[in-house]
C-alpha positions as CSV (number, residue, x, y, z in Angstrom):
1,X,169.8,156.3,112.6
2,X,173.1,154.8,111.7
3,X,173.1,151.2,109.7
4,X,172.6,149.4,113.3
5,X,169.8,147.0,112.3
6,X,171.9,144.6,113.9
7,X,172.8,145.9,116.7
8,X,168.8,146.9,117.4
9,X,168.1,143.7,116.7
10,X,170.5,141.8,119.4
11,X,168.9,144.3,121.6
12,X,165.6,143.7,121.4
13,X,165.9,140.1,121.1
14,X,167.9,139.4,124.4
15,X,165.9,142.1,126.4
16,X,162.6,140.5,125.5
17,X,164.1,137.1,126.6
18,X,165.8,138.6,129.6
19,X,162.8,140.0,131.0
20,X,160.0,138.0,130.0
21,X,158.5,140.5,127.6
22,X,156.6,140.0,124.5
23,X,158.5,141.1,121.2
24,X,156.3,144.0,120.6
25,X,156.1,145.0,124.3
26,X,159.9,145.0,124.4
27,X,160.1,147.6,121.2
28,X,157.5,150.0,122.1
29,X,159.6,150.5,125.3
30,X,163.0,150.6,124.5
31,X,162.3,152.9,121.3
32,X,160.6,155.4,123.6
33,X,163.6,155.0,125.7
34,X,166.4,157.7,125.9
35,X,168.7,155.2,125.5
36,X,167.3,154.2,122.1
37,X,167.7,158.5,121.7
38,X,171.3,158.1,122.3
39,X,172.1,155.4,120.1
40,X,170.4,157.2,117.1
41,X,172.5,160.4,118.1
42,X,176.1,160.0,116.3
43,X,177.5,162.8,118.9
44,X,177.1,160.0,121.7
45,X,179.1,157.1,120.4
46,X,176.7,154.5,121.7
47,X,176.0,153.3,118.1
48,X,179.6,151.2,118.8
49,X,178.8,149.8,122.0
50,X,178.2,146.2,122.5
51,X,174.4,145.3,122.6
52,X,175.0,144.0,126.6
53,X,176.4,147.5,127.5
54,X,173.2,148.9,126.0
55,X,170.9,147.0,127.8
56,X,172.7,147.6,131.1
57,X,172.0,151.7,130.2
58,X,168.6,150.8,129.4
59,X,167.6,149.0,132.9
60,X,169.3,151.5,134.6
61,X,167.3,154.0,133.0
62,X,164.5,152.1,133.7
63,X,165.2,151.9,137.3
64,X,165.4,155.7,137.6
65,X,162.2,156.3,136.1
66,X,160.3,153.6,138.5
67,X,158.5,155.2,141.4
């Protein structure tokens, strides 16, 4: 993974508070996300995009993989 402690961080943090989650709930899901995946995966891009962009992805990840 790139240097994007930051960015991971901004991540977790507003996605926990967005949904209600617990700290540790919130980054066991989103690091077995694919969106997590692409983010670690330099041929993507997604390193650069803005934390809120990333968490949009990841919800509408989410919302495909719900029954």
């Amino acid at each position: 993974m790139f240097d994007d402690t930051a960015l991971m961080r901004l991540i977790i943090e507003d996605l926990a508070e967005k949904k209600g989650w617990s700290y540790e709930d919130t980054l066991d899901r989103f690091y077995r996300s694919e969106t997590c995946k692409y983010i670690s995966d330099p041929e993507t891009g997604m390193f650069t995009f803005s934390h809120l962009d990333i968490i949009r992805l990841f919800e509408e990840e989410e919302s495909e993989t719900l029954p």
